[in-house]
Each structure stands twice: as structure tokens, then as C-alpha cells.
C-alpha positions as CSV (number, residue, x, y, z in Angstrom):
1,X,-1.6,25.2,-7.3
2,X,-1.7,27.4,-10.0
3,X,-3.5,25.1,-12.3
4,X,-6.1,24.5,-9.7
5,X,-7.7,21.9,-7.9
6,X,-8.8,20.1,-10.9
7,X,-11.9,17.9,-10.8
8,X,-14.2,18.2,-7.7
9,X,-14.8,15.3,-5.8
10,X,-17.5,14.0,-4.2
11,X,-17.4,15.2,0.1
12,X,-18.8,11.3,1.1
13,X,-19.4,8.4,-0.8
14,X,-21.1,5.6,0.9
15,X,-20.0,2.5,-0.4
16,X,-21.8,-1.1,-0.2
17,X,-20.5,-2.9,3.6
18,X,-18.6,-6.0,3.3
19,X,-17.7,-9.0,5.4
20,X,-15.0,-9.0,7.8
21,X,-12.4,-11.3,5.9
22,X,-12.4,-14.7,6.9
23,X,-8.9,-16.8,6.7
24,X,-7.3,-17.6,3.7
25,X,-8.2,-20.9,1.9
26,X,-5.4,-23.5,1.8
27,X,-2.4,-22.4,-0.8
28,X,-4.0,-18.8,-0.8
29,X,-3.6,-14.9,0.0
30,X,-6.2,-13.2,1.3
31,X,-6.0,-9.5,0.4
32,X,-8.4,-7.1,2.2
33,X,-8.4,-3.8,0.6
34,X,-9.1,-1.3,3.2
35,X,-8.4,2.3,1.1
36,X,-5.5,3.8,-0.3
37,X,-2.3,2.1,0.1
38,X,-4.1,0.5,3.4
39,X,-4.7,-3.0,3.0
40,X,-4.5,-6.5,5.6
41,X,-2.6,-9.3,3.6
42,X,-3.3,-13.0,5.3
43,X,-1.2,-15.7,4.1
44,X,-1.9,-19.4,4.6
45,X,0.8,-20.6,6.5
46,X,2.2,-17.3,7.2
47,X,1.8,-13.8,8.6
48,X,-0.9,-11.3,8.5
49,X,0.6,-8.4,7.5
50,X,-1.0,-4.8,7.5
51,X,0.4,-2.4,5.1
52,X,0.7,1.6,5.5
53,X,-2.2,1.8,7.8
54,X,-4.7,4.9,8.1
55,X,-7.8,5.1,9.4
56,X,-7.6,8.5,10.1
57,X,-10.2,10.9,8.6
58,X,-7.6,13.4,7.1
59,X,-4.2,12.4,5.9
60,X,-2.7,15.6,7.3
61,X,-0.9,16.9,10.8
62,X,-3.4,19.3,11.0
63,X,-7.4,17.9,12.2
64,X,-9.7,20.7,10.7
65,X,-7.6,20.7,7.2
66,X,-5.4,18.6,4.4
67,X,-6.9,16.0,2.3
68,X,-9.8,14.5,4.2
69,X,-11.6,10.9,3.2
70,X,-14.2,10.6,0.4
71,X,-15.0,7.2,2.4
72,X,-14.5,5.4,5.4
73,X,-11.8,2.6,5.8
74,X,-13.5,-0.8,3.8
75,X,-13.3,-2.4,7.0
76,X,-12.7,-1.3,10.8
77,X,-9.7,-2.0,12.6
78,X,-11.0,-4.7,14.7
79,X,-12.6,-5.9,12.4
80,X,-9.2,-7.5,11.1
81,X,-7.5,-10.6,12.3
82,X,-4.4,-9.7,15.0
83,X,-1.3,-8.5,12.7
84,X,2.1,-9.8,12.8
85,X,3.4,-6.9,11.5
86,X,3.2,-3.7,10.2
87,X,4.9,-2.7,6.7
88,X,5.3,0.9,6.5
89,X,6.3,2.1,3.0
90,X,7.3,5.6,3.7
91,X,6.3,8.7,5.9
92,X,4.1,10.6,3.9
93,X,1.0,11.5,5.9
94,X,-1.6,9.5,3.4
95,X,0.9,5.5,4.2
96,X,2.2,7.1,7.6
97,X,-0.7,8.0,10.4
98,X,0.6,8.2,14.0
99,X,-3.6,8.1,15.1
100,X,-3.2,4.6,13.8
101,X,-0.1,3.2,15.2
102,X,-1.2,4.6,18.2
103,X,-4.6,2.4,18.0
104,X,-2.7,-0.4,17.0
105,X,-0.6,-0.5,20.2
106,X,-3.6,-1.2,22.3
107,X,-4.0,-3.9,19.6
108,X,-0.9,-6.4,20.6
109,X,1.5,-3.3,19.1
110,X,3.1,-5.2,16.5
111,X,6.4,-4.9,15.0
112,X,7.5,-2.3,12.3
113,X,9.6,-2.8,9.4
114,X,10.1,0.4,7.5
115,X,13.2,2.2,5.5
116,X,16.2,4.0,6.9
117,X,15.1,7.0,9.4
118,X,11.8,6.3,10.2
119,X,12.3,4.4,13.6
120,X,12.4,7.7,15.5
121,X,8.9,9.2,13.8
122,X,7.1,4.9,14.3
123,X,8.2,5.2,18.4
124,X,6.3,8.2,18.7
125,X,2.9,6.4,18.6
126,X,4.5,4.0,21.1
127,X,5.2,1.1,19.2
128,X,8.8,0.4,19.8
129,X,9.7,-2.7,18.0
130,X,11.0,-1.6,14.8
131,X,12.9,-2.7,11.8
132,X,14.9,-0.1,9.8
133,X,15.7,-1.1,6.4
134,X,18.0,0.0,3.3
135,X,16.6,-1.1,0.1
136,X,17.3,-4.8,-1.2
137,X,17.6,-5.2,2.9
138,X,15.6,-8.0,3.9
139,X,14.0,-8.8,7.9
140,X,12.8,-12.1,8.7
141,X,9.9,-12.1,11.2
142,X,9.2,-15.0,13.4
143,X,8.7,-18.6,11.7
144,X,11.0,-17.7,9.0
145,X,9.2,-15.2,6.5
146,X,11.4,-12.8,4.6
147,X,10.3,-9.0,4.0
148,X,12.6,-7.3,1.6
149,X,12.8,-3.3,1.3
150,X,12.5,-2.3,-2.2
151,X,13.7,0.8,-4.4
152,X,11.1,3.3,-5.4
153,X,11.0,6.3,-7.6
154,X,9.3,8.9,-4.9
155,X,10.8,10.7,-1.8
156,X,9.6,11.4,1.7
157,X,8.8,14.7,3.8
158,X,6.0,15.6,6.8
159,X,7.7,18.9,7.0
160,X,8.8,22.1,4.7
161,X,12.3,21.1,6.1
162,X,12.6,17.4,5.9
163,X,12.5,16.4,2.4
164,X,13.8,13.2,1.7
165,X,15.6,12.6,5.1
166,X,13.7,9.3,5.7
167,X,13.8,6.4,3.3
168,X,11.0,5.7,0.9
169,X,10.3,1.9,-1.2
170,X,8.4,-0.8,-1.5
171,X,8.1,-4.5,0.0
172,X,8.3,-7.7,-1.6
173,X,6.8,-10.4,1.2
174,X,8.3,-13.9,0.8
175,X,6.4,-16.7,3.0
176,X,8.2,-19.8,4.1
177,X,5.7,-22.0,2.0
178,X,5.9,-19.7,-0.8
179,X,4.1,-17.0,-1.3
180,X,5.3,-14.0,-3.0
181,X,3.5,-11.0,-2.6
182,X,4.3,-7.2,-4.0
183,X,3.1,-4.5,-2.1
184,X,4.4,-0.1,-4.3
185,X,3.9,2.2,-1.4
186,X,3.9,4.8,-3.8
187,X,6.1,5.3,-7.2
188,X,6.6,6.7,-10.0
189,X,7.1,4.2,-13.4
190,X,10.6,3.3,-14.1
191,X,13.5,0.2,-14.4
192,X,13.5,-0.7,-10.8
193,X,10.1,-2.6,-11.3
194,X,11.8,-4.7,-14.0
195,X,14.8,-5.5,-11.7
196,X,12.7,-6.3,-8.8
197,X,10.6,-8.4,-11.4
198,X,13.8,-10.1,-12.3
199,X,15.5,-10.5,-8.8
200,X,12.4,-11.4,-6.5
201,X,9.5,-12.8,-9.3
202,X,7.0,-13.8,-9.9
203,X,4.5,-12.6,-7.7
204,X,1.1,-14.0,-7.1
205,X,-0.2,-10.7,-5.6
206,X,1.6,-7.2,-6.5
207,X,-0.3,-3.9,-5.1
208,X,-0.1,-1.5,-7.9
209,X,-0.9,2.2,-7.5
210,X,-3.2,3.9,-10.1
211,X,-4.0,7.2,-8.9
212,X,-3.0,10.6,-8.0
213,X,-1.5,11.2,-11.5
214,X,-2.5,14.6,-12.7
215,X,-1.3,17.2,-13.7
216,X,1.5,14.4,-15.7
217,X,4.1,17.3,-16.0
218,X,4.5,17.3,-12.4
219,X,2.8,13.9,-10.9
220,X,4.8,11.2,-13.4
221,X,7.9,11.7,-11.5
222,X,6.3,10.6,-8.0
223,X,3.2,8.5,-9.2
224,X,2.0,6.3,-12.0
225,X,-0.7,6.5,-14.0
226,X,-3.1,3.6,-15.0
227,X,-0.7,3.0,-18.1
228,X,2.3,3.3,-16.1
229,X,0.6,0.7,-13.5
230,X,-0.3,-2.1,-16.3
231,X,3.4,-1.3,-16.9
232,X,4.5,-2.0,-13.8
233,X,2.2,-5.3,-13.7
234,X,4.1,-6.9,-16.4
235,X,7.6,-6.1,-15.8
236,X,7.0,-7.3,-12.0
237,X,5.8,-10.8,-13.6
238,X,2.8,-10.3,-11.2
239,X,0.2,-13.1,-11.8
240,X,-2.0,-11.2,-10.2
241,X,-2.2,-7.5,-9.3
242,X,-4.5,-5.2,-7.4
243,X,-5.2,-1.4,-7.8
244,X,-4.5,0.4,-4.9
245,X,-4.0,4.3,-4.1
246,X,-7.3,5.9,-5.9
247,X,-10.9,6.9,-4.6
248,X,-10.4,8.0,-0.8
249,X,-8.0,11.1,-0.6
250,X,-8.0,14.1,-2.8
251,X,-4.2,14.6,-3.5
252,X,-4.6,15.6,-7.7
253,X,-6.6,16.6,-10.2
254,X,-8.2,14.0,-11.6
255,X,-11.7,12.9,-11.2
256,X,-12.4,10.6,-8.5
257,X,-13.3,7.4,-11.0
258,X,-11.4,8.2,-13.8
259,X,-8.2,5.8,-12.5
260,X,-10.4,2.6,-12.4
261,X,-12.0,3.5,-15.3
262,X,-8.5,4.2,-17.6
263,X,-7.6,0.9,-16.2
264,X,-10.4,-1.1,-16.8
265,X,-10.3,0.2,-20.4
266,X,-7.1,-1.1,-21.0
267,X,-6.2,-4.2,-19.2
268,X,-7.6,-6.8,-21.4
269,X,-7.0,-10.1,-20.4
270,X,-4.3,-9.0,-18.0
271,X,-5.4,-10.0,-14.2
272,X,-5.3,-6.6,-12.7
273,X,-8.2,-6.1,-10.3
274,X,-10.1,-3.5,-9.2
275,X,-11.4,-4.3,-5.6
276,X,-14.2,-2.5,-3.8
277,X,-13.5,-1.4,-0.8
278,X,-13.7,-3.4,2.4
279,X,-13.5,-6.6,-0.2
280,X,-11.5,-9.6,0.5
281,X,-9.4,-11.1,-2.9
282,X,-8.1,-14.1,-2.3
283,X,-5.2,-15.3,-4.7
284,X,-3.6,-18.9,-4.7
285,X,0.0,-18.8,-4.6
286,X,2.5,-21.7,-5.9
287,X,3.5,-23.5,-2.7
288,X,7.6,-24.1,-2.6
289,X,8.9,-27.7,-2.8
């Protein structure tokens, strides 16, 4: 606060449509990025997962102020095939928005798996069926599919008065043909992505954060930086990994394209991708014997 708000960002930026996502090819994972940490994961074989879901227009309690969108959701919520489950990383309002749970109970009101302490805040959008999780817990939804809760370097709050009461981490999604996907949440860089790497690699599809970085003095111990994030890529063994959490919420300093440009400046030949938003990757996976 002191230091400012830092760059200024653009109020609304209207970005090319894209098609609804169509199923996933055989041996694939169809990954539709939707803004933020919000994205629709569609295994073949397996479930269709939705991950910290917001489609609100400010990731705040409050509606007339807090960090509001600098573009709509890359594809509507109906738009997107019927989930089998929500993964909620942690209850920060930008990966937690009751507005949206509360849609998605008119929407068949999927199950929940979350971390420790969040059951109580899920239930009050109406969806009840929840999964509570400590980290290297794992829940196995219908037909088998394991969904392991993951350490993270961040912390929780939606209050002054509730820091850290509710669990914060990650997800690594194991399908029963064998498909391993990644999906951050939100964290800052540390060991816990080589142990995760170790225990629960390779992935074919990790979602990497690559925003909300600046200033480093105070960000780098809740967020990762571009660097941090190609970091992250490697020690997770990810085959493939997608940017996620930059471009639609003001929450730092830095310039609204500087992430993906820091990124695509340094990846090389590392598969790290960049998607627009609404866009559908779709990444083969190594089916299990």
C-alpha cells in the first residue's frame, strides 16, 4: 500500500471468443482455461473436473469494490460439459466465489473436495456434498479416480480475523486409465514441488501460476514468479504445463502482460503454454497398463 498500486491496468479487455470445448480425443486431457485459477479439466475415460471456480465480476465480499475483472470468464458456465466435481484449492476470494457454487447447484450441484475447514464456508452456497482434506489426503470419486490434497507455501483468510484457519494446497488428479494432472491453487516457490514431483510424477498437465508477483519483497512468499513457475515446471516432472493466475484480477503491481511475456522469454524449449482465454489445450496422457 505504501508503494502504490503499481502499473495500471487496463478497466476491460475484450478478448477473441472461442469454442465451447468439445470432449477430449482418445488418451487425452482437455484443459479449458476459463481465467485465473478457473479452469474445466475433461479427461478421457474420466471425470470432468472444474477447479476454483469464479465467474463473479469482483473477487471480493463486497459488489461495488475489491479487485474486479479486466475480462470476462473464457467461456460461460453452461457452456461447459456437467462436472463431476469441484476442486477448490483454498478460500481466498479470487479460487473461492460463493456466487458460483451457488450457480453451480442449480447445475447438478456437484461434489466438493477441498482442505481442512472449508466444508462449513462450501455449504453456504448450498452444495452440501463435501470432501475435507489434509494434505497428502487423497478422495476417490466415483469409478475409481484418486484426487490427492497437496502442500502449498500460501495461507488462507476472507476476514481480518481468520487468517489461516482453513487449509490451503494444491491437487494432483490421478485417473483410473492414467492420467496425471497438477492443478497450484496458489503458491509460493519452494521444496514441496520437488517432493510432490518425486511422490506423485510425472504429470502430463500441471497448472502453474505466473502472476501476482510484485512487489518480490512481499509477494515471493505467497506467489511465484515466471522464474519461480518454470521452476516449479521442472521439479514437478510436468510434461506439459499451463500458465494460470495472470491477466483477469488486479491483485499486484505488475503490468497486466508482463507475466506471459517474462515467461515466454524464458521457456525455451520447455512445454509451458500460455493459453488464451476461453481456449481448449488438449494434452495426451500415458495410458496405465
Amino acid at each position: 500500500m505504501v508503494g502504490g498500486d503499481g502499473a495500471r491496468w487496463p478497466r476491460r479487455i475484450t478478448d477473441p471468443p472461442q469454442p465451447p470445448p468439445a470432449p477430449p480425443p482418445p488418451g487425452h486431457v482437455a484443459i479449458t482455461a476459463i481465467g485465473h485459477a478457473s479452469f474445466c479439466i475433461a479427461i478421457d475415460g474420466g471425470p470432468v473436473l472444474l477447479t476454483d471456480p469464479v465467474w463473479s465480476e469482483r473477487a471480493s465480499p463486497f459488489r461495488a469494490i475489491g479487485p474486479r475483472r479486466a475480462r470476462a470468464p473464457g467461456q460461460a458456465l453452461d457452456a461447459l460439459p456437467r462436472a463431476d466435481a469441484v476442486l477448490l484449492s483454498h478460500c481466498h476470494y479470487d479460487h473461492c466465489d460463493i456466487g458460483t457454487l451457488r450457480q453451480l447447484v442449480r447445475m447438478g450441484a456437484p461434489p466438493v473436495v477441498t482442505g481442512l475447514g472449508n466444508a462449513a464456508l462450501v455449504r453456504q452456497s448450498g452444495l452440501e456434498e463435501v470432501a475435507e482434506l489434509d494434505w497428502w489426503q487423497a478422495h476417490t470419486l466415483p469409478g475409481g479416480h484418486r484426487i490427492t490434497y497437496l502442500p502449498m507455501h500460501h495461507g488462507s483468510a476472507r476476514t481480518l480475523w481468520d487468517a489461516c484457519r482453513r487449509l490451503w494446497g494444491g491437487f494432483a488428479i490421478e485417473s483410473v486409465n492414467g492420467a496425471r494432472v497438477f492443478f497450484c491453487g496458489d503458491s509460493a516457490w519452494g521444496p514441496h514441488f520437488a517432493e510432490i514431483g518425486e511422490r506423485l510424477g510425472p504429470f502430463d498437465a500441471a497448472l502453474v501460476p505466473i502472476g501476482a508477483y510484485d512487489p518480490r519483497w512481499f509477494m515471493s512468499s505467497v506467489h511465484m514468479n515466471p522464474e519461480e513457475a518454470m521452476q516449479a515446471h521442472h521439479a514437478l516432472r510436468a510434461r506439459t504445463s499451463i500458465a494460470m493466475h495472470f491477466g483477469v484480477f488486479k491483485l499486484t503491481r505488475e503490468p497486466i502482460d508482463e507475466p506471459p511475456q517474462r515467461l515466454r522469454a524464458l521457456r525455451g524449449d520447455a512445454d509451458f503454454r500460455i493459453p488464451a482465454f476461453g481456449e481448449t489445450i488438449s494434452v495426451p496422457f500415458s495410458r496405465s497398463c
